[in-house]
C-alpha positions in Angstrom: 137.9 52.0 258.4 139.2 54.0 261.6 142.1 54.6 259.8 140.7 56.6 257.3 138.5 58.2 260.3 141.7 59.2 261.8 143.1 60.9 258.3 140.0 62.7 257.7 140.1 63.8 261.1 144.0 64.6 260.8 143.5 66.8 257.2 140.9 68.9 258.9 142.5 69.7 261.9 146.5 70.0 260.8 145.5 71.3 257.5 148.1 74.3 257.7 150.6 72.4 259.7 151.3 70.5 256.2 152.7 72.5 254.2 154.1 69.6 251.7 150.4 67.8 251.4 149.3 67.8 248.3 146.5 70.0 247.3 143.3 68.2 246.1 142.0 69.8 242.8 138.9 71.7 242.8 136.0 70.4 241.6 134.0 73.1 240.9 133.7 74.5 237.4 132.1 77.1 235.0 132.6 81.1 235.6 131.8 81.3 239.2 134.0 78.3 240.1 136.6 80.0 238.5 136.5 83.6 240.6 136.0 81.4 243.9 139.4 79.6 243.6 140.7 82.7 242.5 139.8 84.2 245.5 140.8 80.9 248.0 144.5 81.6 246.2 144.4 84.9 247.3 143.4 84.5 250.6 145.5 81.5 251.0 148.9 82.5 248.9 151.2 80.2 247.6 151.7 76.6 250.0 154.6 77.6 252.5 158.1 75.1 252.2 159.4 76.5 255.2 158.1 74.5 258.5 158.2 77.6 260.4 156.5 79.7 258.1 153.8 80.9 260.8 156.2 82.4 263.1 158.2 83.7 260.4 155.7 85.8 258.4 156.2 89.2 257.4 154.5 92.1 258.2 153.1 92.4 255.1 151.3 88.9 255.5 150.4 89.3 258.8 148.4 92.7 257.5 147.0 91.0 254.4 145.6 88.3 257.2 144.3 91.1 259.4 142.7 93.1 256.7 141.0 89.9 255.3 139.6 89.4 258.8 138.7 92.9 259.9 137.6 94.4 256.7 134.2 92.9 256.8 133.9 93.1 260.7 134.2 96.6 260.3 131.7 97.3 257.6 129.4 95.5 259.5 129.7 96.9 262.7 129.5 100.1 260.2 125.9 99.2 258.5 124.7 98.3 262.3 125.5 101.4 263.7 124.1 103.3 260.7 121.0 101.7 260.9 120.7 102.0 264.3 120.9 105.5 264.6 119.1 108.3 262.6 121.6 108.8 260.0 119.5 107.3 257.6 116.8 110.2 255.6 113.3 110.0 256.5 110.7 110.1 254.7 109.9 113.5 253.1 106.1 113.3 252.8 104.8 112.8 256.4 102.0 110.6 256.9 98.1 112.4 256.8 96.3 112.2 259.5 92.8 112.6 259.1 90.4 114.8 260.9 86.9 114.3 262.6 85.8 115.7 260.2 87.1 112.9 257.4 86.5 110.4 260.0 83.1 110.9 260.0 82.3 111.3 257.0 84.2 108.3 255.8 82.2 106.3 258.2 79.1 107.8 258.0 78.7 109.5 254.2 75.2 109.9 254.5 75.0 111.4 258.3 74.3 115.0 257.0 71.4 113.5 254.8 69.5 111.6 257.2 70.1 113.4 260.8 68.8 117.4 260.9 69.8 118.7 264.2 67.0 121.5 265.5 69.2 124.9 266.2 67.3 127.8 268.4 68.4 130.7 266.2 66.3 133.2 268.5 68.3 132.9 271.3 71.3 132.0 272.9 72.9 131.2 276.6 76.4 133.0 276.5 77.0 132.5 279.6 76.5 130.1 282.8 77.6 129.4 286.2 76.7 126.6 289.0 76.8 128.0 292.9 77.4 125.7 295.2 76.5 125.6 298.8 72.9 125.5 300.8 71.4 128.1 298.5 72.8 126.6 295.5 71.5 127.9 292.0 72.5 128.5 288.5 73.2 131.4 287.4 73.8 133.0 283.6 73.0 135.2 280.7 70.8 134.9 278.0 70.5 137.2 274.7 67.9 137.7 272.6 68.9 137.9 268.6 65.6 138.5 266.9 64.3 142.2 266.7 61.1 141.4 269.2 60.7 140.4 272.6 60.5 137.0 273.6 60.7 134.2 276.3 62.8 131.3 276.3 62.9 128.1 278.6 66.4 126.8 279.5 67.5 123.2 280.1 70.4 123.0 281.6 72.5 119.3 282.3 74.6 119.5 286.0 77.8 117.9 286.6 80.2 117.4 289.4 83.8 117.8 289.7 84.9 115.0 287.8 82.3 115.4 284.9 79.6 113.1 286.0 76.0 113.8 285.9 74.0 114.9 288.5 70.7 115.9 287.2 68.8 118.5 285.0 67.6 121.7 286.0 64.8 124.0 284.0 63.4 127.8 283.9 62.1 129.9 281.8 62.9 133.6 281.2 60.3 136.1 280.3 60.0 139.3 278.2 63.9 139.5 276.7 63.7 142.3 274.8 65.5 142.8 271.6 68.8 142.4 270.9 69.6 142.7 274.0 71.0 140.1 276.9 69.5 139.8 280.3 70.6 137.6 283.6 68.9 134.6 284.8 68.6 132.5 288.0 67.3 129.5 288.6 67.4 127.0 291.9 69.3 123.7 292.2 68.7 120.9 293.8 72.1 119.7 293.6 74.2 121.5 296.3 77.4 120.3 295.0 77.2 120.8 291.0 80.4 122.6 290.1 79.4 122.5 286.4 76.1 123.2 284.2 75.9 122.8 280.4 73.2 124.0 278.4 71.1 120.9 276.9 68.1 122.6 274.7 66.8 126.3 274.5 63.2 126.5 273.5 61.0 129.9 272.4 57.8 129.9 273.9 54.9 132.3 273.5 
């Protein structure tokens, strides 16, 4: 038994070192069997006679050898670095992004059914400023786009610096006459409101 341990171990390790040892005959058969031992000849050649044959190979064999072993080093190292970088083609279609708009409507398709949103069409703040300080107030404009006078009350939502909400401040405006835009004051509490949004705009009588 270690005997035969030892010549296994032996054929695998000095198999090129034997150049005499007869070669066992393949086993495998059928088409593909066929192209494989082909293709072990070629890589292998024909079995050396000369003890020396490693150290006294030609060029030609030692670039056959090289070739055999670089050749698919290289193309790999080739498909790596191609994939890898942006050689490849991207795609020609970018990807849709959708809008708000298609957001919203794809989560909520029947929004614009149930919820009606009460516009003032009589009037509109154009513009609106928060003062700051001891006297602070809230200042703006107001225009009236109907063809008779009216008043208007204002609600108007105050903020700070950073967007947070202070509180609310109302006033009403009298007697705007016609198509035309008038200034408006009112006090705030809030002495350091830097910003003021309008909330609602109501026509009273």
């Amino acid at each position: 038994m270690p005997s035969r341990f030892r010549q296994f171990v032996e054929s695998v390790l000095y198999a090129g070192l034997k150049p005499n040892a007869p070669r066992k005959e393949s086993k495998r058969g059928g088409f593909l069997g066929s192209i494989l031992e082909r293709f072990e000849r070629f890589l292998a050649g024909r079995a050396p006679t000369d003890p020396l044959y490693l150290s006294r190979r030609t060029w030609r064999q030692k670039l056959r050898l090289g070739l055999t072993i670089g050749a698919p080093c290289v193309l790999l190292l080739a498909a790596l670095a191609v994939a890898m970088s942006n050689m490849l083609p991207k795609s020609a279609t970018p990807l849709h992004e959708p809008t708000p708009a298609e957001i919203v409507a794809k989560l909520l398709p029947d929004l614009d059914k149930t919820v009606k949103l009460d516009v003032n069409r009589d009037a509109e703040v154009v513009e609106v400023h928060a003062e700051k300080g001891p006297g602070a107030r809230i200042t703006g404009l107001v225009r009236n786009r109907t063809n008779r006078a009216i008043s208007v009350e204002v609600t108007l939502e105050l903020t700070d610096d950073a967007g947070s909400r202070l509180g609310a401040v109302e006033g009403r405006v009298d007697k705007i006459p016609p198509r035309n835009t008038i200034p408006f004051q009112f006090p705030a509490k809030e002495t350091h409101a830097a910003f003021a949004l309008v909330r609602e705009i109501r026509t009273v009588q």
